[in-house]
C-alpha positions in Angstrom: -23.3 15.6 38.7 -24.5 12.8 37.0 -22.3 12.1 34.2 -19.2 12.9 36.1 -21.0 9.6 38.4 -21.1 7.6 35.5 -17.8 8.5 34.7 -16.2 7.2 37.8 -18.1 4.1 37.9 -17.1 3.2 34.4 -13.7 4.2 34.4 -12.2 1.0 35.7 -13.7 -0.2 31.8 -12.6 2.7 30.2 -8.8 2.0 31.9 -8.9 -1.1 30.2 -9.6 -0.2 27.4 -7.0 2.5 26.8 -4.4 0.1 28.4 -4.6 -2.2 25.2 -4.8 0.3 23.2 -1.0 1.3 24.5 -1.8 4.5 26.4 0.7 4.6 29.1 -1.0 5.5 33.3 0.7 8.9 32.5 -1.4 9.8 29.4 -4.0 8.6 31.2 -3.9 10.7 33.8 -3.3 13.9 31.4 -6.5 12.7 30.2 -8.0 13.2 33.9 -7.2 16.8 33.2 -4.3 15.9 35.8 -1.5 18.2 34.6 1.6 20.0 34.9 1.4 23.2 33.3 3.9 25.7 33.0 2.6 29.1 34.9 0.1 30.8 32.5 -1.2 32.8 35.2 -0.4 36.6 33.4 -0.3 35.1 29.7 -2.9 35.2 27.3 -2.8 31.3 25.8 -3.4 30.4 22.8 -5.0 26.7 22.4 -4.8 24.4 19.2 -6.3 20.8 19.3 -6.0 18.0 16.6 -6.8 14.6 17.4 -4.0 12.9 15.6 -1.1 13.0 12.8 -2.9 14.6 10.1 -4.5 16.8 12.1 -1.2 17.7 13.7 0.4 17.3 10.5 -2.0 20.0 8.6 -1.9 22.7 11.9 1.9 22.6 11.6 2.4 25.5 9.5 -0.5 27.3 11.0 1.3 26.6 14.6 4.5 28.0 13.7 3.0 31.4 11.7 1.2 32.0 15.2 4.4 31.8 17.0 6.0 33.9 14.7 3.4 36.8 14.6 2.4 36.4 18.3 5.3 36.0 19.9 4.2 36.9 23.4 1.2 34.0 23.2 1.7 31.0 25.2 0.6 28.0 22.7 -0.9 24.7 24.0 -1.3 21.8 21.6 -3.5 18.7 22.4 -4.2 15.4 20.6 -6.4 12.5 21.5 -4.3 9.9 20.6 -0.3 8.9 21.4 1.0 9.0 17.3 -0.7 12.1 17.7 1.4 13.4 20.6 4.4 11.9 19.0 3.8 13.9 16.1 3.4 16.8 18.0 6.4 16.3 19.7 8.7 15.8 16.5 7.5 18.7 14.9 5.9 20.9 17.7 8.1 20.4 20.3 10.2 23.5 20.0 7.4 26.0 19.3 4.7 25.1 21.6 4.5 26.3 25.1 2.8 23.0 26.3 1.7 19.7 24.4 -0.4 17.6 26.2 -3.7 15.0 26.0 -7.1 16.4 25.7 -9.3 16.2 28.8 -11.9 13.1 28.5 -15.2 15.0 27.4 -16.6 14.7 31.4 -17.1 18.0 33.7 -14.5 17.2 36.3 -12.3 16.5 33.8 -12.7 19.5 31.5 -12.9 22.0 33.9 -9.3 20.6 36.0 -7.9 21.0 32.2 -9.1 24.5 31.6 -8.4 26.0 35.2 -4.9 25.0 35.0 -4.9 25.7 30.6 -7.2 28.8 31.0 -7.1 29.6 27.1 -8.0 33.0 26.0 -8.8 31.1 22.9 -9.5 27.6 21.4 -9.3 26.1 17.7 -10.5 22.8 17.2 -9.9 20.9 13.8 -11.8 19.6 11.3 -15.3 18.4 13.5 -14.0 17.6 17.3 -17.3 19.0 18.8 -17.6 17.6 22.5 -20.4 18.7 24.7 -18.8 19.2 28.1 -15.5 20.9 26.7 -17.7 23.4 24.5 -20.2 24.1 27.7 -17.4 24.6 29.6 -16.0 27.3 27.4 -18.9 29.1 26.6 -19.0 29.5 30.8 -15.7 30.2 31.1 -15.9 33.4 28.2 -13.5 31.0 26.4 -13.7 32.2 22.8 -14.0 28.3 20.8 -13.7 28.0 17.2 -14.0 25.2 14.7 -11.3 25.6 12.0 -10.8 23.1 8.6 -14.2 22.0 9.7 -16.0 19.2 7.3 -18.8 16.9 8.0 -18.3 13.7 5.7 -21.6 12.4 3.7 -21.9 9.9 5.9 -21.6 11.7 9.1 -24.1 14.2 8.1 -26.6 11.7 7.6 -26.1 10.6 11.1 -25.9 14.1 12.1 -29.0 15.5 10.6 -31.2 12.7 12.6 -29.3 14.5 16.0 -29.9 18.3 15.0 -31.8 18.9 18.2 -28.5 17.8 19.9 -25.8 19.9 17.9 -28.1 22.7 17.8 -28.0 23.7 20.9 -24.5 22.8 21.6 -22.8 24.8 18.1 -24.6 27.9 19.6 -21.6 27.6 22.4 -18.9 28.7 19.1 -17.8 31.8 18.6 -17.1 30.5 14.7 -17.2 27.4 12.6 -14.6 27.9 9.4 -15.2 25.2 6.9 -13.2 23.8 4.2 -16.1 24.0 1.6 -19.3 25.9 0.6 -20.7 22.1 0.9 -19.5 21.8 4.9 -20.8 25.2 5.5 -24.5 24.1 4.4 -23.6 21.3 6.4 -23.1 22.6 9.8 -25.4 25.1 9.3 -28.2 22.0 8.7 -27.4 21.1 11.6 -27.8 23.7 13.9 -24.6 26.2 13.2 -25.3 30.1 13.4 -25.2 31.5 9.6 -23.9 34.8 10.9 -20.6 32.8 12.6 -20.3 29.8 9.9 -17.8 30.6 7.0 -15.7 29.4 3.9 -12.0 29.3 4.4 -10.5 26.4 2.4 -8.4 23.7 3.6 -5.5 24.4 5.9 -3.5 21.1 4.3 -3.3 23.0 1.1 -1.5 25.6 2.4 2.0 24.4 1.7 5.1 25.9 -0.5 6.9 24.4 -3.5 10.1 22.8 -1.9 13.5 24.4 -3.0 14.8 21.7 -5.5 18.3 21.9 -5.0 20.0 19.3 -7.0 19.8 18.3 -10.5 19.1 14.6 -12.1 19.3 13.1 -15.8 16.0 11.5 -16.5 17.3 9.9 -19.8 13.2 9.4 -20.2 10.1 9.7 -18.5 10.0 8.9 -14.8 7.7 6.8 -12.4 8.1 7.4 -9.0 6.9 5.3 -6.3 7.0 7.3 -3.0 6.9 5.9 0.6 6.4 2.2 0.0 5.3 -0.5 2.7 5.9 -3.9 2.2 3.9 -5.5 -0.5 4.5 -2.5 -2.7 7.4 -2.8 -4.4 6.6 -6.0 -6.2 3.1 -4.5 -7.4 5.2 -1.3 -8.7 8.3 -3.7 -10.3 5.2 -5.4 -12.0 3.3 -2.4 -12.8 6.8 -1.0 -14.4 7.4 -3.9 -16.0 4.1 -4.0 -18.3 4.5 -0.1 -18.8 8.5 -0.4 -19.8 7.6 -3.1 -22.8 5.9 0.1 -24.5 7.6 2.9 -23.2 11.3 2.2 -23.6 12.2 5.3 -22.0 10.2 4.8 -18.9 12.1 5.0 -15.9 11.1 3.9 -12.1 12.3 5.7 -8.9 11.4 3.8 -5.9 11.3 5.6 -2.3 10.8 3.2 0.6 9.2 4.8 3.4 11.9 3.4 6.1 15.0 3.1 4.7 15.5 -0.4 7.2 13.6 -1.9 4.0 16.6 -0.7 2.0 17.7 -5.1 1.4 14.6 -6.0 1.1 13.9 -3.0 -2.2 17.0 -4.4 -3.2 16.3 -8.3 -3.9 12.6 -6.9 -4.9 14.5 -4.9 -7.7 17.6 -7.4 -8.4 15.2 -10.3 -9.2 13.1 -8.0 -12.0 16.9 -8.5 -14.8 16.4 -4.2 -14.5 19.4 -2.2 -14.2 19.3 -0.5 -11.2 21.3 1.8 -8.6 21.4 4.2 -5.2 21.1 7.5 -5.3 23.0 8.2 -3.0 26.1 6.3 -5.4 25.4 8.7 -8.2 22.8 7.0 -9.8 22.2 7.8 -13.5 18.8 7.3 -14.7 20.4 7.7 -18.3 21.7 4.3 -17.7 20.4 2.9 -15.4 15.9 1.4 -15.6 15.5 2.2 -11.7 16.5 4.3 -8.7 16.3 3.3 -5.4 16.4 6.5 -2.6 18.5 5.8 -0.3 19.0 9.1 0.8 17.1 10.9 3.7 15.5 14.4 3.1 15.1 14.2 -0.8 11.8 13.0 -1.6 9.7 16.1 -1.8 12.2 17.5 -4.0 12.1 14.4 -6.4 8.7 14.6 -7.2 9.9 17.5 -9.3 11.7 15.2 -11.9 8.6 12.6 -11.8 6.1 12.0 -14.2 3.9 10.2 -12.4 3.5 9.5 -9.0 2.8 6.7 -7.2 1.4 7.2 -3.6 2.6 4.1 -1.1 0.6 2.8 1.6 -2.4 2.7 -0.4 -1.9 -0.8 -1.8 -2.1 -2.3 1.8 -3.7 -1.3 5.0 -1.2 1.7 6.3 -4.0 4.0 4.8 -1.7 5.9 2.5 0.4 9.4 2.1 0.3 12.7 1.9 -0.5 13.2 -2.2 0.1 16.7 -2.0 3.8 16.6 -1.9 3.2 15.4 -5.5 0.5 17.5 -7.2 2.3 20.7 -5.7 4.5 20.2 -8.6 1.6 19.7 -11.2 2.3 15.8 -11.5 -0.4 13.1 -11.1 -1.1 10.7 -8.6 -2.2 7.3 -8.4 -2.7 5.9 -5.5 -4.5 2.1 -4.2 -7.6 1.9 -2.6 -6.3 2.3 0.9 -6.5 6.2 1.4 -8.2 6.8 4.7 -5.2 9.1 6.2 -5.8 11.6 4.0 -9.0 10.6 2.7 -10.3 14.5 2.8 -7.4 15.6 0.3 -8.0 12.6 -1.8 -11.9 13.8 -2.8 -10.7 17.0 -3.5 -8.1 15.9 -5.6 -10.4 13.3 -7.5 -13.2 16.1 -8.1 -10.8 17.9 -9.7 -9.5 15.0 -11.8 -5.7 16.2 -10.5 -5.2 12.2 -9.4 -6.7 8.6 -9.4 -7.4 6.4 -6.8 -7.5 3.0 -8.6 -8.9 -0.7 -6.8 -6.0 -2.9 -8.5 -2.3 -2.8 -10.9 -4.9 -2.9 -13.7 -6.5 -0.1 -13.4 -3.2 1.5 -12.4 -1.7 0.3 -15.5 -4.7 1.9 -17.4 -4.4 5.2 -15.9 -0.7 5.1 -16.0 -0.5 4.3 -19.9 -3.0 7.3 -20.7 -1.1 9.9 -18.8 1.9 8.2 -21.0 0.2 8.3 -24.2 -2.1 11.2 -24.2 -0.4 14.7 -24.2 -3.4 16.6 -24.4 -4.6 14.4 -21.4 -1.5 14.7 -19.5 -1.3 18.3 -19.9 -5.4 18.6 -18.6 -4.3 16.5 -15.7 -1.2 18.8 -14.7 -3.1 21.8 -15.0 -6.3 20.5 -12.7 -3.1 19.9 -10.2 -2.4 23.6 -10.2 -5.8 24.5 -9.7 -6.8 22.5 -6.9 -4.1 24.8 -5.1 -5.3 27.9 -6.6 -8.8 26.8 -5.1 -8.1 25.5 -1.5 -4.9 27.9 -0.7 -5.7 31.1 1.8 -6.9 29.3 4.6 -3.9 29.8 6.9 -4.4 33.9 6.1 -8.0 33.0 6.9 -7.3 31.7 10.7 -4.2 34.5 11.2 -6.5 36.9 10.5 -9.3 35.8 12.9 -6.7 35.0 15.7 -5.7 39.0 15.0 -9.3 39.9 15.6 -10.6 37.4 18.7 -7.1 37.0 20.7 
């Protein structure tokens, strides 16, 4: 066949290529479709596929459900990327059957993968749509399924121009579940089935409220600046500093995102004449103007004494974090500009004026101070937090429900 030709003649480029990017020969070869699997042979199996951390991240939940209420399914998980199999490891590792790479999107490389695989059933995330792997299933009576799927306004764009190419090839799902009524006229624009293309919210909103266990003294209002990078904490010292000279009760908390930065927080924080402690040495935000988290496993809880949350990696190039773990607990986020981890959650949260993603410390300032001054404000902001759950939530139910029905 011809692109399995091409294939071989380029590969030698394609090697390279993955070889500066870090892939190791043996993720390479898992890529060939070269792999040991477990036997399968008298299982039915059960196939997930996310092509890196957030993908993984927002499948977790949905992963673990299946194992729970299928217990005799045999689950494979594949990524594209290595932090993706990392993270599939860390949190996967223990519930999956089998993590591995997926196939490169050539014949002799999908169909090694599936003969030794042979899933019952696939769910690709979000909008992995890849010719060879989807012909193959269709052939195979593999039942294929898009879940979380969104098409970005860009994309579509792109993808619209290409309808005679995705039309053809979305007739190979057996159903395409979107995050929004707007991706469903998406998909379907481009070539998707009506009859097999439905709504069912976004699987990354599917999370529960943390069990706060602790209590803490706020002595005042509380900004809390979660997983910072280096280059953060100054702009939030600064930030705080502005904000404290009218709000004398203002408190900051500040939770570096690798605790090997603990020193380095430290001097940040010494230098601004605050007052200032550890958490984990009984810090007393009645005394003291800022916390420092030293402590593992606490920050999700925190966010219930915040006021206002600050989202790190956003104000350089990590691409930010996850500002759910905030807005679950009806406080605000602000965030930089740098967002594009979670750049999906982000527009939803924005829409629904529940957060602010803001270019520079001014216009964090300007945000901040209104959520400060304004009650009625505040209180509009908390409640559009609660809301955006109450408007994505039900999506793992959705894909249970299906699994129940196609497996």
């Amino acid at each position: 066949m011809l692109i399995n030709l091409l294939f071989n003649i380029f590969y030698p480029i394609i090697r390279y290529f993955h070889k500066i990017n870090d892939y190791s020969d043996d993720a390479l070869n898992r890529k060939l479709g070269n792999i040991q699997t477990p036997n399968f042979e008298m299982d039915k199996v059960i196939m997930f596929h996310g092509v890196s951390v957030g993908e993984i991240n927002a499948m977790e939940k949905l992963i673990k459900r299946t194992k729970e209420e299928f217990p005799n399914l045999k689950i494979v998980v594949t990524t594209g990327t290595n932090t993706g199999q990392e993270i599939a490891y860390k949190k996967l590792g223990n519930i999956a059957d089998f993590i591995t790479y997926f196939p490169f999107d050539v014949p002799q490389c999908v169909n090694k993968f599936l003969d030794k695989i042979h899933p019952n059933t696939v769910f690709m995330m979000e909008t992995e749509i890849w010719p060879n792997f989807c012909k193959s299933c269709k052939k195979k009576g593999i039942k294929l399924f898009i879940i979380n799927g969104r098409i970005s306004d860009r994309t579509f764009k792109s993808y619209k121009k290409l309808k005679f190419f995705f039309k053809p090839l979305l007739k190979n799902y057996t159903g395409i579940f979107t995050q929004s009524d707007e991706d469903l006229e998406k998909f379907i624009r481009i070539g998707a089935k009506p009859g097999i293309t439905e709504r069912m919210n976004n699987l990354k909103f599917d999370i529960s409220v943390p069990n706060v266990d602790f209590e803490l003294e706020k002595g005042g209002k509380i900004l809390l600046a979660a997983s910072t990078h280096s280059g953060e904490d100054e702009i939030i010292v600064d930030i705080y500093t502005k904000l404290k000279q009218k709000y004398k009760d203002l408190k900051l908390v500040i939770a570096p995102r690798h605790l090997t930065r603990l020193d380095e927080v430290e001097n940040i924080v010494g230098q601004s004449g605050f007052s200032y402690s550890f958490r984990s040495k009984d810090a007393n935000l009645t005394i003291d103007d800022i916390m420092i988290i030293d402590t593992m496993g606490e920050l999700s809880k925190m966010f219930a004494f915040s006021d206002i949350s600050f989202i790190g990696g956003s104000f350089n190039k990590t691409g930010g974090h996850n500002p759910l773990e905030s807005i679950i607990f009806g406080k605000p986020v602000i965030s930089g500009p740098s967002i594009n981890n979670f750049k999906d959650i982000y527009a939803i949260i924005k829409n629904a004026n529940a957060g602010f993603v803001v270019k520079d410390k001014y216009e964090f300032i300007k945000y901040a101070d209104k959520l400060l001054s304004d009650k009625e404000f505040y209180k509009e902001t908390s409640n559009a937090c609660e809301n955006v759950f109450k408007s994505q939530q039900g999506a793992l139910d959705f894909v249970i429900n299906k699994i129940k029905i196609h497996i």
